[in-house]
C-alpha positions in Angstrom: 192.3 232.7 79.2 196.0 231.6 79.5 197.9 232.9 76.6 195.1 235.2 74.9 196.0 238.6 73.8 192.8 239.5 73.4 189.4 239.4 74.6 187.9 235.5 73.9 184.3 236.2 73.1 181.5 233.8 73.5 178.3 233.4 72.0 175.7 231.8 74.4 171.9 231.1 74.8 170.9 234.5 76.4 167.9 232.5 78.0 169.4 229.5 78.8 169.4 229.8 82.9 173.2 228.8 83.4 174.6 231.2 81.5 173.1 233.6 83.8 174.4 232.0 87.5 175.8 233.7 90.0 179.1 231.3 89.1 179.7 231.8 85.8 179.5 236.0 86.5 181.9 235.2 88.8 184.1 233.7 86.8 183.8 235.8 83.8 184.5 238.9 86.2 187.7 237.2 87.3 189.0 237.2 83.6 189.2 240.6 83.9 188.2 241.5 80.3 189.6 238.9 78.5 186.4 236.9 78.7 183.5 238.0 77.5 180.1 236.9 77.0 177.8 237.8 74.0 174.4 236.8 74.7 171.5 236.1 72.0 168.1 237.6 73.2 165.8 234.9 74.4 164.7 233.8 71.6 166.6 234.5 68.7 167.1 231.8 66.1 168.0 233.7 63.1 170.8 234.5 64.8 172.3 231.1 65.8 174.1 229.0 62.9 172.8 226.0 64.7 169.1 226.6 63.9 170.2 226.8 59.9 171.8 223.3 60.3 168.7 221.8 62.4 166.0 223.4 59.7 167.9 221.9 57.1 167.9 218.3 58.6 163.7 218.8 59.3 163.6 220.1 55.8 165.3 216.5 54.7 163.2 214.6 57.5 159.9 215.7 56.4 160.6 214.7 52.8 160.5 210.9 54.6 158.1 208.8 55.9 159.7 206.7 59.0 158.1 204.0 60.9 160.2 203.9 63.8 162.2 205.3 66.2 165.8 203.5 64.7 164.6 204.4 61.2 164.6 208.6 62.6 167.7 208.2 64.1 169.3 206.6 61.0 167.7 209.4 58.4 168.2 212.2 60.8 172.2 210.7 61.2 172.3 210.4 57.5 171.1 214.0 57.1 174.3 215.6 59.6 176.7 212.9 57.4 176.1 214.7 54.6 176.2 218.3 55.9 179.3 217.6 56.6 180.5 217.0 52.9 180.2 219.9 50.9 181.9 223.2 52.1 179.5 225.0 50.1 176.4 223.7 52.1 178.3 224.6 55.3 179.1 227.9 54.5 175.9 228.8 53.2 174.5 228.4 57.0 176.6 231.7 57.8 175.5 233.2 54.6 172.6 234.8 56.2 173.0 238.4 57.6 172.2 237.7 61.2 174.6 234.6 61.0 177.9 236.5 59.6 178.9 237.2 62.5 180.0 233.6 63.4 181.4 233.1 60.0 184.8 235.7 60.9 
């Protein structure tokens, strides 16, 4: 955490087994404080910004009918593409409660 004046906070998968090892404790305790991990309860996703992107895209996907596997990764592809676009869409995935926290 060269040059931080503050604590740098990360948000990690709170079941996810390697964000629990014995190495990266280790290494977070040898930050002295200016690491920290948050971690989300095991299975938490309102909380994760993530899962709002991902429902969206299987909100899109369902509204297709694909024959293949090429023709899921094109509309699925398609689907992130145009996430990306409008600000409004992607700021609307932190508009949830549980998601604001991300969003400062």
């Amino acid at each position: 955490m060269v040059g931080a004046q503050m604590p740098v906070f990360v948000v990690v998968d709170g079941h996810h087994p390697t964000h629990k090892a014995k190495l990266v404790r280790e290494y977070v305790e040898q930050q002295r404080g200016k690491l920290r991990l948050l971690c989300f309860p095991p299975y938490s996703p309102q909380l994760n910004h993530y899962e709002q992107v991902w429902a969206h895209v299987k909100r899109q996907a369902s509204r297709q009918f694909v024959q293949s596997i090429d023709e899921m990764k094109r509309m699925a592809l398609g689907a992130f593409r145009r996430i990306q676009k409008p600000p409004k869409l992607i700021r609307s995935f932190f508009s949830q409660l549980e998601c604001q926290y991300a969003a400062m």
